[in-house]
C-alpha positions as CSV (number, residue, x, y, z in Angstrom):
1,X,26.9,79.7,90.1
2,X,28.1,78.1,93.7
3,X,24.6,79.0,95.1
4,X,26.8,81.2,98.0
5,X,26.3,81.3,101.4
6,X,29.6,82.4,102.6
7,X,31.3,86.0,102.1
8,X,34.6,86.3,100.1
9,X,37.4,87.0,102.7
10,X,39.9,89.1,102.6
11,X,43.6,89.2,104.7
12,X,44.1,91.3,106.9
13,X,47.1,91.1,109.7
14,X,45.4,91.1,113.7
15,X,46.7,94.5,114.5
16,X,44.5,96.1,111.9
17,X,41.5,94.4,112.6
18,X,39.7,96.5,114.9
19,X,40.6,100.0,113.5
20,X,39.1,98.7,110.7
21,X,36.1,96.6,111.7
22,X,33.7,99.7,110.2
23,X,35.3,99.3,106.8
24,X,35.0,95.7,106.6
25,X,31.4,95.6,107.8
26,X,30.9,98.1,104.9
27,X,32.2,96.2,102.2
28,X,30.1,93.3,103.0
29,X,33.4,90.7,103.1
30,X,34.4,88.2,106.4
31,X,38.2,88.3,107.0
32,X,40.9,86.2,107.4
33,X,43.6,87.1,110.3
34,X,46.5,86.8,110.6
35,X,49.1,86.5,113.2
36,X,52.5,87.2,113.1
37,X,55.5,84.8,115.0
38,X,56.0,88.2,117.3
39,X,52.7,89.8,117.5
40,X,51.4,86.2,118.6
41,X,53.8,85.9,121.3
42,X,52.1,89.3,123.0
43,X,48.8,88.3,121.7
44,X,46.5,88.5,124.8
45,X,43.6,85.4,124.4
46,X,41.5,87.6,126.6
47,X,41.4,90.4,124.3
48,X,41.0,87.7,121.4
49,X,37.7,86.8,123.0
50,X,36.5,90.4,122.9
51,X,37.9,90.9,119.4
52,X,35.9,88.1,118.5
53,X,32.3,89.3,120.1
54,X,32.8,92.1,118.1
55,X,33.3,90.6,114.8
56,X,30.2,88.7,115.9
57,X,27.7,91.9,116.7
58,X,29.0,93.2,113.2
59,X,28.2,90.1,111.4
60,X,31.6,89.7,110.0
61,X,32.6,86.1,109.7
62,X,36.2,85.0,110.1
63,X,39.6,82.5,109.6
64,X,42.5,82.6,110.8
65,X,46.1,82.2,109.5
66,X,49.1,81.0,111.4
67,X,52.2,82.4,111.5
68,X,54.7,80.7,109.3
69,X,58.2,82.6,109.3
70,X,61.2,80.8,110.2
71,X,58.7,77.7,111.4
72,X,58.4,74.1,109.6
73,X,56.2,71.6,111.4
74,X,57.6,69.1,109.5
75,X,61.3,69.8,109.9
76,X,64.0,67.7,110.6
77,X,65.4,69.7,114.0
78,X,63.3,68.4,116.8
79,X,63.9,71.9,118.6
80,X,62.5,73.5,115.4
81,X,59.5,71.4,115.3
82,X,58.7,71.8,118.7
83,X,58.6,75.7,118.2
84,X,57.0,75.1,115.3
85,X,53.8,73.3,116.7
86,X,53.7,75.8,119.7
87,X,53.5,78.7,117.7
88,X,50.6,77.1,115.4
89,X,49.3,75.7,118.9
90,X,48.9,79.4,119.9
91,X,47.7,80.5,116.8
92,X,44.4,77.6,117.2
93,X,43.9,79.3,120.6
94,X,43.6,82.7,118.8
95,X,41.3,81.3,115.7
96,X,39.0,79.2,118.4
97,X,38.6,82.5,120.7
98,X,37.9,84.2,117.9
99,X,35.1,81.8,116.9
100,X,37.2,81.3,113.4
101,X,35.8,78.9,110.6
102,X,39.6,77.4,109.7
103,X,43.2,78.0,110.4
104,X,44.8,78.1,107.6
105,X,48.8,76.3,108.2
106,X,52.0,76.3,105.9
107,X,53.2,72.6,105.6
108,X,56.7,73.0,105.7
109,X,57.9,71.2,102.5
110,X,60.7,72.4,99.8
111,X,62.6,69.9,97.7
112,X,65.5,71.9,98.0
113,X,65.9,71.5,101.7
114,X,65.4,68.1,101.7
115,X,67.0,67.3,98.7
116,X,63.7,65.4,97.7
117,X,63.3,63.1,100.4
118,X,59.5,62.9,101.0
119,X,59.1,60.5,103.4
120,X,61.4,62.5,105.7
121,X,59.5,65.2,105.8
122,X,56.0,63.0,106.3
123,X,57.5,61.5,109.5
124,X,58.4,64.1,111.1
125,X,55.1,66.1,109.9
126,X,52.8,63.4,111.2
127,X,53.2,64.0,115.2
128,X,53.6,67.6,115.0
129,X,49.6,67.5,112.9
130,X,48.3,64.8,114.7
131,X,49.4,67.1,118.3
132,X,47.6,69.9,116.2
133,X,44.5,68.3,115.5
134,X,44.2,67.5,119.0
135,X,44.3,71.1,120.2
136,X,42.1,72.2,117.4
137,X,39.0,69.5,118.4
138,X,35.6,71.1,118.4
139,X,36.9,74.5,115.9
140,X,38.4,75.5,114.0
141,X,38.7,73.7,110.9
142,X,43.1,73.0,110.3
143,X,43.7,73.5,106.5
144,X,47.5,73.0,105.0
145,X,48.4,75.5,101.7
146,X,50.0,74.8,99.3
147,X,53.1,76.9,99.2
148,X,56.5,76.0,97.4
149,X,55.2,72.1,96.1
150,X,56.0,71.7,92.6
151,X,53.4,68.5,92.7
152,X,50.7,67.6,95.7
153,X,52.3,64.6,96.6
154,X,53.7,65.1,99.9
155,X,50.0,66.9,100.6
156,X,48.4,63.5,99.6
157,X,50.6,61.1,101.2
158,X,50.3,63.1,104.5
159,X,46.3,63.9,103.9
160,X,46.0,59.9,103.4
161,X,48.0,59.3,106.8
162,X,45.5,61.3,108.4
163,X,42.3,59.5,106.3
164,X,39.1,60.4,107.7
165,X,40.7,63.0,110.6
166,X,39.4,66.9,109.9
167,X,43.0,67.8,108.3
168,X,41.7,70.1,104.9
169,X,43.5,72.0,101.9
170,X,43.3,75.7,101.2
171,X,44.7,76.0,97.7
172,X,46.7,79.1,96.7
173,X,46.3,80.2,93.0
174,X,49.7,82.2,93.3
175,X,51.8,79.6,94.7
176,X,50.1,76.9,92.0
177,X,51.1,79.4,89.8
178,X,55.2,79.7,90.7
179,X,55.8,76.8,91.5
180,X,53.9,74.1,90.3
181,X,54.8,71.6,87.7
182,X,51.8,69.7,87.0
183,X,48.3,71.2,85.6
184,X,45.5,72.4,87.9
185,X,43.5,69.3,87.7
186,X,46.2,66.9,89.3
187,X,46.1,69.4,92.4
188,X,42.5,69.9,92.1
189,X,40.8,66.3,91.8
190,X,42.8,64.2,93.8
191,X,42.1,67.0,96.6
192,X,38.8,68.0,95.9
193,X,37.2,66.3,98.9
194,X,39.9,68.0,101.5
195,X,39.2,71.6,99.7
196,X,37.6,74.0,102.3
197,X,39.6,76.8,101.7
198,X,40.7,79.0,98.6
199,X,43.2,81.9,98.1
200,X,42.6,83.9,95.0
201,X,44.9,86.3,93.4
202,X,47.4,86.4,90.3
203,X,51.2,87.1,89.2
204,X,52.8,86.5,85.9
205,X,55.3,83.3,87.2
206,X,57.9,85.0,88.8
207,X,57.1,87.0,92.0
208,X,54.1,86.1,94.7
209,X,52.7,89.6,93.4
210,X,49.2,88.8,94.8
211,X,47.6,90.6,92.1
212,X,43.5,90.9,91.8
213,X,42.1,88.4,89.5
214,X,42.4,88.6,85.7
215,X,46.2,90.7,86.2
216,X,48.5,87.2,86.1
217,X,48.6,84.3,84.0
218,X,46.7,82.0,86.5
219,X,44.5,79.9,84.4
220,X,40.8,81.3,86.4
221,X,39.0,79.9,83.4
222,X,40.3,75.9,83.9
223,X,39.3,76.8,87.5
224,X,35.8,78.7,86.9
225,X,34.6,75.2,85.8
226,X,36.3,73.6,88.5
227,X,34.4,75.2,91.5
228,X,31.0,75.2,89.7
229,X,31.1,71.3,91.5
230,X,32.0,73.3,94.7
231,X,30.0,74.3,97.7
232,X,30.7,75.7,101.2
233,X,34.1,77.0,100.6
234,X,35.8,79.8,102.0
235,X,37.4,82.2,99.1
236,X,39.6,84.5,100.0
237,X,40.9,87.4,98.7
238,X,44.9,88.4,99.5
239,X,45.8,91.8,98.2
240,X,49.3,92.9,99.5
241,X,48.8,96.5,98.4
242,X,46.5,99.3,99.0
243,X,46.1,100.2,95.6
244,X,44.7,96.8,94.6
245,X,42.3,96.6,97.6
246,X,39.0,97.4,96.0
247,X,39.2,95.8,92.3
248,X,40.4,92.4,94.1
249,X,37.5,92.5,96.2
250,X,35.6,93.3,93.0
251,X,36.8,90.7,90.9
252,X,36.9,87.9,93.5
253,X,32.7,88.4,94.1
254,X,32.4,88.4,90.2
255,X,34.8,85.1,89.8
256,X,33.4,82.7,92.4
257,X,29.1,84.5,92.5
């Protein structure tokens, strides 16, 4: 339907990567890794390199996701914001030695911690991505998801700040799905030229249960139709269980082929 030319993706945390490089290669899928705040800290960028050249004589494509735990590049603390942008600094380094398509970055932004002040968060986000896109010149790709946004708006306002600069969206079905207020279409049209990135997976509105397709109460159909006018994206599948490993896979390459 989208005339692929990419893989689906699936998560898969750094530390597993190699062990499993056989697996992956078998199932046909690129992947999408991710670093932890810790494990990126010991991270050696020399054996990035190699990690990558492997991925490479496999065939296996790859992202990359920064770490987001405790971090908000868009907080008010200036200490916190500092850390913040190092850590995702580091996390570039990784994605770029490992010859990664995009980085995929958590914005920062809950209502509740800034009791809905917008344009507080947006002037404290715009050095810390501007600093970012600096370090990420030449590759990867630096996509924001959305995580706890009830509406895009802070994603537009800062996405317009940074008009014609490579800053892209990765939109999250689960998160859309727990905390979003408004219908798919006023995430997905005013975004549709930043969209480079999609996670796929489902839960019934309460939990981030990361479910395969078709298990939740995501509305897949509204967005079937949706990515039919879509080309060149990266969808990625993020299982957080074993047991749901091969029928996500499964129903992901059904859903977007």
């Amino acid at each position: 339907m989208n005339n692929r030319k990419l893989p689906i993706f699936i998560n898969i945390p750094y530390r597993l990567v190699e062990s499993n490089i056989d697996r992956v290669a078998g199932l046909g899928v690129g992947v999408e890794i991710y670093a932890e705040n810790n494990f990126l800290d010991e991270l050696d960028m020399g054996n990035v390199k190699e990690l990558g050249k492997k991925l490479r004589d496999y065939g296996i494509l790859c992202t990359a996701h920064a770490p987001f735990m405790d971090l908000n590049p868009g907080g008010y603390d200036r200490r916190i914001r500092e850390l913040s942008k190092d850590k995702i600094k580091k996390a570039v380094e990784m994605a770029h030695r490992l010859n990664a398509i995009n980085i995929v970055c958590h914005p920062g932004y809950n209502k509740w911690f800034y009791d809905g002040n917008e344009q507080l968060w947006l002037d404290n986000s715009v050095g810390t991505w501007s600093e970012i896109l600096a370090e990420a010149k030449g590759g990867p790709f630096v996509l924001l998801e959305n995580i706890f946004e009830e509406t895009p708006s802070t994603l537009i306002a800062l996405y317009n700040y940074f008009k014609g600069k490579d800053l892209f969206f990765c939109f999250d079905s689960g998160h859309f799905n727990l905390f979003s207020k408004v219908p798919i279409d006023a995430w997905l049209i005013p975004l549709k030229t930043r969209i480079r990135e999609m996670h796929l997976h489902d839960n019934h509105g309460k939990s981030d249960e990361h479910l395969p397709i078709g298990m939740g109460t995501f509305p897949f159909r509204e967005l079937r139709g949706f990515i039919k006018q879509l080309s060149g994206i990266v969808y990625t599948s993020e299982f957080h269980s074993e047991a749901h490993a091969m029928e996500s896979i499964k129903n992901l390459k059904e859903f977007v082929m």
